[in-house]
C-alpha positions in Angstrom: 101.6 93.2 50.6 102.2 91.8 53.7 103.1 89.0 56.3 102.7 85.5 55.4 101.9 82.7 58.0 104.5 79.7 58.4 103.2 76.1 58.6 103.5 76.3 62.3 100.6 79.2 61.8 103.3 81.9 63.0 103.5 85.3 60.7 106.9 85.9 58.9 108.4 89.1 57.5 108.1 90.3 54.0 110.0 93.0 52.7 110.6 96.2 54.4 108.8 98.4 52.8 105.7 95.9 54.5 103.9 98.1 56.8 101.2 95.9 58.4 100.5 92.4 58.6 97.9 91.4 56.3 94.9 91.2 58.3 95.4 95.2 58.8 94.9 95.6 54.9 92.0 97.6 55.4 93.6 100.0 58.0 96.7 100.0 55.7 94.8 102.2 53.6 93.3 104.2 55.9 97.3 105.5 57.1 98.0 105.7 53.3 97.4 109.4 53.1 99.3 110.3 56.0 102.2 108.4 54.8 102.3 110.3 51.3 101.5 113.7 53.0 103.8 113.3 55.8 105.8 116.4 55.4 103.0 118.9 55.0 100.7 117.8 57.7 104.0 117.5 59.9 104.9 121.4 58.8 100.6 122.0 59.7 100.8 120.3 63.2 103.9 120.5 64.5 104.0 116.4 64.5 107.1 114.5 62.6 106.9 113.3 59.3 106.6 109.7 59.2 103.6 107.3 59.2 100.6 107.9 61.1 98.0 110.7 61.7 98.4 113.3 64.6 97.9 111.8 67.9 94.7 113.9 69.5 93.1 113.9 72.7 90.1 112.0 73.7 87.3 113.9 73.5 84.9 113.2 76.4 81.3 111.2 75.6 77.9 112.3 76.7 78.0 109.8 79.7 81.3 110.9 81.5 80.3 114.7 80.7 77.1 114.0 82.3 79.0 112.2 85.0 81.6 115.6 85.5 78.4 118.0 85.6 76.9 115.9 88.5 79.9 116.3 90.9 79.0 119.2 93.3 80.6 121.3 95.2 78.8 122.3 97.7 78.5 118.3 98.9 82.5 118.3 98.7 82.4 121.0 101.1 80.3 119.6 103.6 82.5 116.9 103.5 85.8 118.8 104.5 83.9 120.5 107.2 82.5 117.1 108.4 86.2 115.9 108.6 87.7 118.4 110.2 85.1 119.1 112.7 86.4 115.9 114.6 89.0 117.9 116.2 91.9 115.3 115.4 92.2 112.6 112.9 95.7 111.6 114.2 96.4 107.6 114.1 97.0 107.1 117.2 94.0 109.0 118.7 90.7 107.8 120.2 89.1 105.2 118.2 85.8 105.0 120.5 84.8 108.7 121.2 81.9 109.5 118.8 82.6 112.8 118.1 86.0 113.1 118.5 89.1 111.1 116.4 89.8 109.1 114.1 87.4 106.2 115.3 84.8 109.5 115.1 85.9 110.2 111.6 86.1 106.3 110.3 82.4 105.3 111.1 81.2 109.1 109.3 83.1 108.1 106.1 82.2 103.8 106.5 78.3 105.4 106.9 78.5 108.0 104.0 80.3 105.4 101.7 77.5 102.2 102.8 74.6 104.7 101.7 76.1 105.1 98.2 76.4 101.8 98.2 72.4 101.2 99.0 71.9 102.8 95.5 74.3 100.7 93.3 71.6 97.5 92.9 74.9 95.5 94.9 77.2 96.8 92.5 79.2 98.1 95.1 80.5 97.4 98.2 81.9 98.8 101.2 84.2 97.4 104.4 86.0 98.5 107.0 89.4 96.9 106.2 91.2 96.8 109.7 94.8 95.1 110.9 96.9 95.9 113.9 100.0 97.6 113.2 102.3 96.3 115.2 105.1 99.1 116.9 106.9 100.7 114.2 108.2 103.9 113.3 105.7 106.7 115.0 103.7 103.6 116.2 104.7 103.2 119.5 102.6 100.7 120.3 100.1 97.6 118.5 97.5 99.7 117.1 94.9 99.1 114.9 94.5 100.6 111.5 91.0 100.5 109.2 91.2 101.7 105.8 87.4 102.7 104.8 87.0 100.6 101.2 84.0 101.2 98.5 84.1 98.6 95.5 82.5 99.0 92.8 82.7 95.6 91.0 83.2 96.1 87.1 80.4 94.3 84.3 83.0 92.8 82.2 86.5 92.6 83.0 86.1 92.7 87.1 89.7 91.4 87.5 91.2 94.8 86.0 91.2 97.3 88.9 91.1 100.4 89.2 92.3 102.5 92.3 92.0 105.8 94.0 93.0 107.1 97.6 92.8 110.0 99.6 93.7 109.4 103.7 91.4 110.6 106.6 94.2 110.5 109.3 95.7 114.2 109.7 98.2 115.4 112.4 99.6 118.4 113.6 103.3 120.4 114.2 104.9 117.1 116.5 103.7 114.1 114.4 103.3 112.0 117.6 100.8 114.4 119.2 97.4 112.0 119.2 95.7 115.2 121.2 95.8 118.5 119.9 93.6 119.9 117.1 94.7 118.6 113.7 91.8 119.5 111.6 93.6 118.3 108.2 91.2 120.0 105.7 93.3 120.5 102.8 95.9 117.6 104.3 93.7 115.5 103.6 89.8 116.0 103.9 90.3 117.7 100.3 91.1 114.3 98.8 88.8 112.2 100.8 86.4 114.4 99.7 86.9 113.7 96.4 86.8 110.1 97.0 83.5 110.3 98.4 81.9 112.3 95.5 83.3 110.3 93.4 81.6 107.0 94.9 78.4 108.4 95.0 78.4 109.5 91.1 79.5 106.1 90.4 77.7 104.2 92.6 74.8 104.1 89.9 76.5 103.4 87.2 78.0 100.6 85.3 81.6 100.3 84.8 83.6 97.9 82.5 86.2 97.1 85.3 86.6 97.5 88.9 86.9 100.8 90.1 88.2 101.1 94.6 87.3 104.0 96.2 89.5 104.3 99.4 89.7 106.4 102.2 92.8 105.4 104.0 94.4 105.9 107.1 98.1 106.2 109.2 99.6 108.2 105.8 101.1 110.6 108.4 102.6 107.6 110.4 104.3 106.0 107.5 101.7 105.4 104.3 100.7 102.2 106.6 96.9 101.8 105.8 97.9 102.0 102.1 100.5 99.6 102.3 97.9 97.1 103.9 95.2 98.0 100.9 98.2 97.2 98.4 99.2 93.8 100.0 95.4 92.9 100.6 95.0 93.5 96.4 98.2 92.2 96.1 97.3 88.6 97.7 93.9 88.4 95.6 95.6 88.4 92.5 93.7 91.8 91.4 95.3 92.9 88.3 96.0 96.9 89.6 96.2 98.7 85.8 96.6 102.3 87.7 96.4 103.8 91.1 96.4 107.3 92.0 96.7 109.3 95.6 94.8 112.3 96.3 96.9 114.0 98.8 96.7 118.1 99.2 94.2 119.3 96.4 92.0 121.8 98.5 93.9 125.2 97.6 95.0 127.1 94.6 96.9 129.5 96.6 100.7 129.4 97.3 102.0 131.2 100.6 102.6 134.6 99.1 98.9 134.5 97.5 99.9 133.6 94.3 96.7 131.7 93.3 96.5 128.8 90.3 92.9 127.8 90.2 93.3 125.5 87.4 95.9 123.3 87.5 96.8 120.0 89.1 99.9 118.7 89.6 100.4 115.0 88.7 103.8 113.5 90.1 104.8 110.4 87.9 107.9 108.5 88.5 110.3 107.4 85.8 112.6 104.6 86.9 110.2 102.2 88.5 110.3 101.9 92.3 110.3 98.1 92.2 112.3 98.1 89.2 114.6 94.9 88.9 118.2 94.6 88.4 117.7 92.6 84.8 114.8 95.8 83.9 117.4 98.1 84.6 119.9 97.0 82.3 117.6 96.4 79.7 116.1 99.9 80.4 120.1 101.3 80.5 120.4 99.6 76.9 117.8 100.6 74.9 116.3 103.8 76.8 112.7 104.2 78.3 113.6 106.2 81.8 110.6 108.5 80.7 108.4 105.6 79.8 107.3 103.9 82.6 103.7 102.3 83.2 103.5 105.4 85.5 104.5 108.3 83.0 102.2 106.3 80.5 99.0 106.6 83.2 100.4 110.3 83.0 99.8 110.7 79.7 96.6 109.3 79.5 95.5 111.5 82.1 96.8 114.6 80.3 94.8 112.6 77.2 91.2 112.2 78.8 91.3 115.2 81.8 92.6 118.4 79.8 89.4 119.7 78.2 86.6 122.1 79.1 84.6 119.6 80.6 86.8 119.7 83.6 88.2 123.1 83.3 91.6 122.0 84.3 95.4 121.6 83.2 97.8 118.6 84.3 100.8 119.9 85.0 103.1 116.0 85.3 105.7 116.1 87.7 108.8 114.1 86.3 109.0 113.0 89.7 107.7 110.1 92.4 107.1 113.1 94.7 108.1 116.1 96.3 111.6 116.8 97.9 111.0 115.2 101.9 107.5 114.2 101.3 105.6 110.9 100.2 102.5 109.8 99.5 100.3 106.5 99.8 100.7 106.1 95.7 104.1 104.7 97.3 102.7 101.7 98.3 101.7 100.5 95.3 104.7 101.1 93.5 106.4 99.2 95.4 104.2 96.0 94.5 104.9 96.8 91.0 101.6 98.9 89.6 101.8 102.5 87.7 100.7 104.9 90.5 100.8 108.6 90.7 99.9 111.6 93.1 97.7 114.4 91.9 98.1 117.8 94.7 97.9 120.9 94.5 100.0 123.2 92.5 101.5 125.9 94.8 101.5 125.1 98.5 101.2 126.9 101.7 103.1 125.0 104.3 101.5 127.5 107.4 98.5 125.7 106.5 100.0 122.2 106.5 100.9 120.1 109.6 100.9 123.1 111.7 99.6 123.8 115.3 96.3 125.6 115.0 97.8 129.1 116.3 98.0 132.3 115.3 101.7 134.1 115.5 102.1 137.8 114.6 99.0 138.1 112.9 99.1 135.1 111.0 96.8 131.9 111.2 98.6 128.8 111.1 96.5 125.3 111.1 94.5 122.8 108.0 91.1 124.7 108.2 89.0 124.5 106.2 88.7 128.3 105.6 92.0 128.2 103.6 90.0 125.8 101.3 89.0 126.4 97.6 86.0 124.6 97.0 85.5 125.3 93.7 89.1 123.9 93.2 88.3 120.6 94.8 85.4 120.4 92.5 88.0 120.9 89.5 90.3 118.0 90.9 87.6 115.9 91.5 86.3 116.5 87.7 89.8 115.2 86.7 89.8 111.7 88.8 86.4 111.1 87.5 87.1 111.4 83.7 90.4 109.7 84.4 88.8 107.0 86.0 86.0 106.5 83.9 87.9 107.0 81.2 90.2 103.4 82.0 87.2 101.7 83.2 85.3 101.8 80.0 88.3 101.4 77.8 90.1 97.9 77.3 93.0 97.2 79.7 96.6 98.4 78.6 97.8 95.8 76.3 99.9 93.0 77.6 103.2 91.2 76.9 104.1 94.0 74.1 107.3 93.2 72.2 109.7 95.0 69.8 111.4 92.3 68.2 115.1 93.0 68.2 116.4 89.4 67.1 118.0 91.3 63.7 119.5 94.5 62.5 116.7 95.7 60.6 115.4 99.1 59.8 112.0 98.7 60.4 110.3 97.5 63.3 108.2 94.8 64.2 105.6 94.9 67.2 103.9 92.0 68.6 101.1 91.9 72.0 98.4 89.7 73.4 95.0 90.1 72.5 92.8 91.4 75.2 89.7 89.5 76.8 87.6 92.6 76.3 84.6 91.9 74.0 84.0 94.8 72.4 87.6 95.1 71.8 87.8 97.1 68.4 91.6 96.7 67.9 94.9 98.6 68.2 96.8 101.4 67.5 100.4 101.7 67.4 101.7 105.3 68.7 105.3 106.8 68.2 107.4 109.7 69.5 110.9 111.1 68.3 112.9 110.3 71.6 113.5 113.3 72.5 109.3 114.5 72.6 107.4 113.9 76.2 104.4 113.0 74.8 103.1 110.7 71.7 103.1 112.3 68.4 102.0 110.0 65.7 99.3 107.3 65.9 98.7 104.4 63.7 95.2 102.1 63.6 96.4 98.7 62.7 93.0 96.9 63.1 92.5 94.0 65.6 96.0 91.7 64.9 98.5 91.2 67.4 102.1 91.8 65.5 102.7 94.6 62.9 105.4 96.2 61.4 106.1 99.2 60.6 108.8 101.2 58.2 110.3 103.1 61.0 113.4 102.6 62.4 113.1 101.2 66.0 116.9 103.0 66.9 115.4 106.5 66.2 111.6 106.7 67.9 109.8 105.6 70.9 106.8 103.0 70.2 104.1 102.4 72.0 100.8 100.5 71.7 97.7 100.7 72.9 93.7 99.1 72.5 90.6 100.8 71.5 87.3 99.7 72.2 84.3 100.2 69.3 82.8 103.1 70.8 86.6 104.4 70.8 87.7 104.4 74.4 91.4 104.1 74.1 93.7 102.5 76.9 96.8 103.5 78.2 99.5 102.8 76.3 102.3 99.8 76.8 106.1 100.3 76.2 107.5 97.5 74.6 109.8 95.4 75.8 113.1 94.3 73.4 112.5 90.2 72.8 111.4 87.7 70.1 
């Protein structure tokens, strides 16, 4: 049973009932079981009945647990404290006072980040990646705007990248106000601090791709800084796989003192921001509003960060962010790349973008006394097995097709094969459309077109590469073509 090849070396389609192309024998029989026991292990899980085993998480490995225990929380706190010690962080204040500003603040983080670097053996590096932002919305005039970059060049596939954020510049109740104190602790020390952790536990270790660690500045003013790292990755050709923002994740407690010490919230957009008018009738066609390259990254966070070795739950956000507030993953949406933005889970707006005051008793102002710590920690734990997670894995699969060039009932799946060489092969996951996250999961070996006895019209597919020590990529929605 299976596909033949053509002449021209190009498979063809046997009968229906064909499942997988014939250099998948082996794995054929390996899904066998599940096929003939479909109803009773879909009545034991909870999963559909249909071909394929239950999808499962991905278990973290010896290295990235080691990697999670070795993030500490006490150096994440020194951090915040550092950071909000400089009085202001505001855009548009002093750039040359060395102790107070966000000049202060830059050269800290540029030193912090080039002594991690020392200890990579040159695998990573760090600049100061300046431009002058010419007058713009709350830019009154040409100012000059340094993003604080660590890179830590990947062993195998260095053109796959890899990207987190958190920003350094804070600001207080009038977002023009250069002067007053704006400590910005959980807004957004927090997430710079978990930048910075996370560059130092990398910083001696190997990764498969390309992994930026930024610390970037003028979010307040208009995501500006991020912007100029997107276009500067944008113009070297880097191939962005996933970027995510770090923006307000130092508290677990909402303004009535509701607290949530472990969960995260992950927004994930579903129409893409630079979505085109020919994607969106295709998307308006055949579905696929919740399967976006960023509610795919989603997923595979909720895949690789949900375990004990973080101690945390991802709560996604069906959303690109909250209601009158944005983030620097923005900016890289807009150029195209899945992004998303991990924050807090219940917020207390007296303790963001506030005046440092207290009014009837009550302490407004980012300080870093309103801080959870050991939250930061958790948050931190999270980006670093998400990270290190898609760094070691293969890149998500390219160029994936459903073939829709007949009325069949069965579908056919064809991809590109990766350049990764310990590339294993690839599994096909599937969904019933109406289920937000993958349910059934199908090893087809290492071939690049399968098909399946399934009907396209009544599931989701996905695919997605695995590596031979079983690292597993995101997953890629197919497209409908040839």
């Amino acid at each position: 049973m299976g596909n033949h090849e053509t002449a021209e070396g190009r498979p063809t389609r046997s009968s229906r009932r064909t499942f997988l192309t014939a250099s998948a024998a082996a794995t054929a029989a390996a899904v066998a079981t599940p096929l003939a026991a479909a109803p009773a292990a879909a009545a034991a899980t909870g999963a559909p009945p249909g071909p394929g085993r239950p999808a499962r998480p991905q278990r973290p490995g010896r290295e990235l647990t080691a990697l999670l225990r070795e993030i500490d929380s006490r150096r994440i706190e020194a951090v915040v404290r550092r950071l909000a010690a400089f009085g202001t962080r505001h855009t548009l204040s002093s750039q040359t006072d060395p102790v107070r500003g966000i000049g202060a603040a830059r050269d800290w983080i540029h030193a912090q980040l080039s002594g991690y670097a020392a200890a990579s053996g040159g695998r990573m590096s760090v600049e100061l990646q300046s431009y002058v932002q010419q007058p713009a919305s709350r830019i009154p005039v040409p100012t000059t705007v340094t993003n604080v970059v660590a890179t830590l060049r990947g062993d195998v596939t260095p053109e796959r990248v890899y990207v987190i954020t958190g920003h350094y510049d804070s600001r207080a109740t009038d977002v023009m106000d250069a002067v007053g104190d704006a400590p910005g602790a959980d807004d957004d020390a927090s997430g710079v601090a978990v930048v910075m952790e996370l560059a130092r536990v990398l910083s001696t270790r190997r990764t498969e791709a390309t992994v930026v660690l930024a610390a970037v500045a003028a979010e307040e003013q208009g995501l500006y800084g991020s912007a100029y790292l997107a276009a500067q990755l944008k113009a070297a050709g880097a191939d962005v796989q996933a970027m995510f923002s770090n923006d307000i994740v130092g508290s677990s407690t909402a303004d009535d003192g509701t607290r949530d010490p472990r969960t995260v919230r992950l927004f994930a957009e579903g129409v893409p921001t630079a979505e085109t008018p020919a994607e969106a009738s295709v998307r308006q066609s055949v579905g696929g509003e919740n399967d976006s390259p960023s509610r795919q990254l989603a997923r595979f966070v909720t895949d690789v960060a949900e375990n004990s070795a973080t101690g945390m739950d991802v709560r996604v956000i069906y959303r690109r962010d909250r209601y009158l507030r944005g983030s620097d993953h923005i900016s890289f949406l807009r150029e195209g790349w899945p992004a998303g933005r991990f924050t807090e889970p219940n917020e207390d707006f007296a303790h963001q973008h506030q005046d440092v005051r207290v009014v009837d008793g009550v302490q407004y102002g980012d300080l870093p006394e309103f801080c959870d710590f050991g939250y930061i920690t958790r948050v931190a734990r999270v980006n670093a097995a998400t990270l290190w997670s898609l760094a070691q894995a293969p890149g998500t699969p390219k160029g994936v097709t459903v073939v829709t060039t007949n009325l069949t009932n069965d579908t056919t799946l064809r991809w590109q094969r990766g350049p990764e060489p310990d590339l294993a092969g690839y599994e096909v996951v599937w969904r019933e459309t109406t289920a937000d996250r993958w349910q059934k999961v199908l090893p087809v070996g290492d071939v690049t077109e399968v098909t399946i006895d399934l009907s396209k019209d009544n599931v989701f597919f996905g695919v997605r590469a695995v590596d031979r020590a079983g690292h597993r990529s995101p997953v890629a929605f197919p497209k409908p073509g040839s």
